[in-house]
N, C-alpha and C positions, 0 to 999 in steps of 0.2 A: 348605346350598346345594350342588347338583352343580353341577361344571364341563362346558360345554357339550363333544362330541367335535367338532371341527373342527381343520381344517388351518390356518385363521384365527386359531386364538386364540397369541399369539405368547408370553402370560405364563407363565412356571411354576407359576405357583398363580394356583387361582380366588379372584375378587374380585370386586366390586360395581365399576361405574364411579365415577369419583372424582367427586362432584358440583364444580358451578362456580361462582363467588365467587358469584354473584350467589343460587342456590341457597342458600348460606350465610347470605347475609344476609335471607333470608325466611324461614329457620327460627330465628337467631337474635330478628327481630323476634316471632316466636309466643311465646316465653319468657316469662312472668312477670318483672316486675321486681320486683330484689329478690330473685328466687328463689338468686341467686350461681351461676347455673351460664351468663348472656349474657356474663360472661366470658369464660368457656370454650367458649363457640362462636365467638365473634368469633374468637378467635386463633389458628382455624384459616385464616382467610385471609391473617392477618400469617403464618402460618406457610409458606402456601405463597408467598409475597409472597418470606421470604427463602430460600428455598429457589431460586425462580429466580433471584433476585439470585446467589446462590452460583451455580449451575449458569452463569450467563450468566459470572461471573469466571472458573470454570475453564475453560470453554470460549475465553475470551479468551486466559488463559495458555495451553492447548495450541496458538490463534494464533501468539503470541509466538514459543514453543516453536520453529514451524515455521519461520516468517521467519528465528528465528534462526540454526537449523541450516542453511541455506540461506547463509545468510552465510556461515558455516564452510566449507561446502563450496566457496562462494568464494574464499574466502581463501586455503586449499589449492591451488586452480587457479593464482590469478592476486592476489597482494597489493595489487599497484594498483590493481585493478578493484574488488576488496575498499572499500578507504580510497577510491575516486571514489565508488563506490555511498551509503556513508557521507555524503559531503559533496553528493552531490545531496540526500538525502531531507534532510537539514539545509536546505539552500536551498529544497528544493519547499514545506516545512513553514512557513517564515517567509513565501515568497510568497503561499501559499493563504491563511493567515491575513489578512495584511495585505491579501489580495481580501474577504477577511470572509465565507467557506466556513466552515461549522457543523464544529463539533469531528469527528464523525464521518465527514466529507468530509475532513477536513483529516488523522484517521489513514489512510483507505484509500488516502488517496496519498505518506502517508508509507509503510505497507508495499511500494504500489507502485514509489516511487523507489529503495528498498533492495533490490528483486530485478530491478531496472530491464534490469541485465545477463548476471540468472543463467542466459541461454540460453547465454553466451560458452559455458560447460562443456563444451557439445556438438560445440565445435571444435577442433581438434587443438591441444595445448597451443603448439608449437612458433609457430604464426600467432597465438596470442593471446598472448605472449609476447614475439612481436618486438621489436627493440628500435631501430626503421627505420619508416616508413612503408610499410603494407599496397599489394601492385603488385594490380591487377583484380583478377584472381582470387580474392585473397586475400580483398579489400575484398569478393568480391561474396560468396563465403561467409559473411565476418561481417555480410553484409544477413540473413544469417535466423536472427538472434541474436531478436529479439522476437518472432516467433513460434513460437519454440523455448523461449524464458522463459515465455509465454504461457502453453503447455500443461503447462510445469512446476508453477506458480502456478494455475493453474487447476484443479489435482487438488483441492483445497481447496476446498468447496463457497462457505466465508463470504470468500474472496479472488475471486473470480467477475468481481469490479469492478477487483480493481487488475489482474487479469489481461488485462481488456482496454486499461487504460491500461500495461500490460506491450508489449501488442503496438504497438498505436498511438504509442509516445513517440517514433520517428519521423518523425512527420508532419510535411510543410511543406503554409503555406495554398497556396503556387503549385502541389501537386499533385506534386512530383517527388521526394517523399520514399519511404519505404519502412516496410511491403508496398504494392506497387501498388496501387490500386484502390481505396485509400481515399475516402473524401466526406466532407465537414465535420461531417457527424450522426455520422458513425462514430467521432468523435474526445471521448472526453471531454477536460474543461476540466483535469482532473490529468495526462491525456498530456500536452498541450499547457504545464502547469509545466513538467515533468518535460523535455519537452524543452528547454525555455529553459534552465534550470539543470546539464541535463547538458552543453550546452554550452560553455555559461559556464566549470564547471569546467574542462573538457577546455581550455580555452584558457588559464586563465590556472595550468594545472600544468603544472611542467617535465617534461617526456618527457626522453631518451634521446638523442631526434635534435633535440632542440628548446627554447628557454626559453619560461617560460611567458608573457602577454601580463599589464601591471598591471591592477590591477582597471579603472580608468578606460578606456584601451585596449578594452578586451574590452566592454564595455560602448558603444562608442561601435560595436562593429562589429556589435553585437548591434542596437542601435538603426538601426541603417541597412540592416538586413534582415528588422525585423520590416512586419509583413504579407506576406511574399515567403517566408521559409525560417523566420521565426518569430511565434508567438502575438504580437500587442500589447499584449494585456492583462498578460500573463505578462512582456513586457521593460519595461514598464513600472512594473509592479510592484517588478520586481529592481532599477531604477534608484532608482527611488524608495527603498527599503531601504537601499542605500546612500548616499543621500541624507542619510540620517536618522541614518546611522553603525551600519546594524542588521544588516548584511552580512557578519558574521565567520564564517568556515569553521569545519567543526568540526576538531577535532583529529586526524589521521590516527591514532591511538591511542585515540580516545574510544569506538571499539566501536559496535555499534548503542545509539541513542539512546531504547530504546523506553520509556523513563521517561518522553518525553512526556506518554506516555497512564495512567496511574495507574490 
């Protein structure tokens, strides 16, 4: 068989199209039985069965790969932000669950809580550093930390999702959160964690200028603003967890936790 001349053809070598499972399973039914050879045609579609299995794992691992070096490059910048980021996706992961978010919902907001702040990067290390509370300016700069992670995350075709709960994690229901211009549709349900918990943390770690709030504390101020500056379903959830005694931080040392997803 010649290979056709075109600009189209993208293989290095000519082939036949690959026929498709179902192809298979109509040539295997013409077989004789008995003949020993419907073995051997069936196991061409276990074959290519595990072949995407393999292909989807490593494709999952250069995932991994990514987020993780991401991290790194965090950590580098700014070690807090590093060890917060940590202990959000830890808390976004327990609450999604405990909402009863299917496993695959429940990772793309775990990779989203972990790059939650990797837009910080883009701001001069000395303000994201501070060891004071941010004066306007400062604060208004680090307002475009998520859509700055955003397009970080977003270079990644199969992060698409968490990228937009990258930008969104932000958002209050009263509308006076950040980027502007937000609407409720705009918002998935993992920003919406993702902010509750990155809160949560932030108040109850000791800063610099500041001690942290006790879990309970922090929890009662979170509850007296949700619907206003926070999701309710998402503070609700978190109280609940620790309700239940299911609320434990991760280890500022534990690394990213991507063993969740095996």
């Amino acid at each position: 068989m010649s290979c056709p001349s075109s600009s189209r053809v993208l293989s290095t070598s000519c082939s036949t199209p690959e026929p498709s499972a179902s192809s298979w399973g109509r040539a295997a039914a013409r077989i004789p039985a008995g003949s020993g050879a419907t073995s051997s045609a069936t196991a061409f579609p276990n074959t290519r069965s595990r072949y995407a299995l393999q292909l989807y794992a490593d494709l999952k691992g250069d995932l991994v790969s990514f987020v993780r070096a991401l991290s790194v490059v965090l950590d580098s910048v700014d070690p807090y932000t590093h060890e917060h980021s940590v202990r959000v996706a830890d808390y976004s992961v327990r609450v999604a669950r405990h909402l009863g978010l299917r496993e695959d919902e429940v990772e793309t907001i775990h990779y989203a809580a972990l790059c939650h702040d990797i837009g910080k990067i883009a701001q001069r290390p000395e303000v994201i550093r501070k060891p004071m509370a941010l004066d306007p300016d400062e604060r208004k700069l680090m307002m475009r930390h998520p859509e700055a992670g955003a397009r970080i995350v977003g270079q990644i075709r199969a992060l698409r999702t968490a990228a937009a709960m990258v930008r969104t994690h932000h958002w209050r229901p009263d509308g006076r959160g950040y980027p502007s211009g937000l609407e409720d549709s705009d918002v998935p349900l993992g920003a919406r964690i993702i902010h509750v918990c990155d809160a949560f943390d932030a108040m109850t770690s000791d800063r610099p200028y500041r001690k942290g709030l006790p879990i309970a504390r922090a929890l009662v101020e979170l509850n007296r603003h949700a619907g206003s500056q926070f999701d309710t379903r998402a503070v609700a959830a978190l109280s609940e967890l620790h309700g239940l005694g299911r609320l434990v931080p991760a280890r500022p040392d534990s690394g990213l936790v991507l063993d969740l997803f095996p």
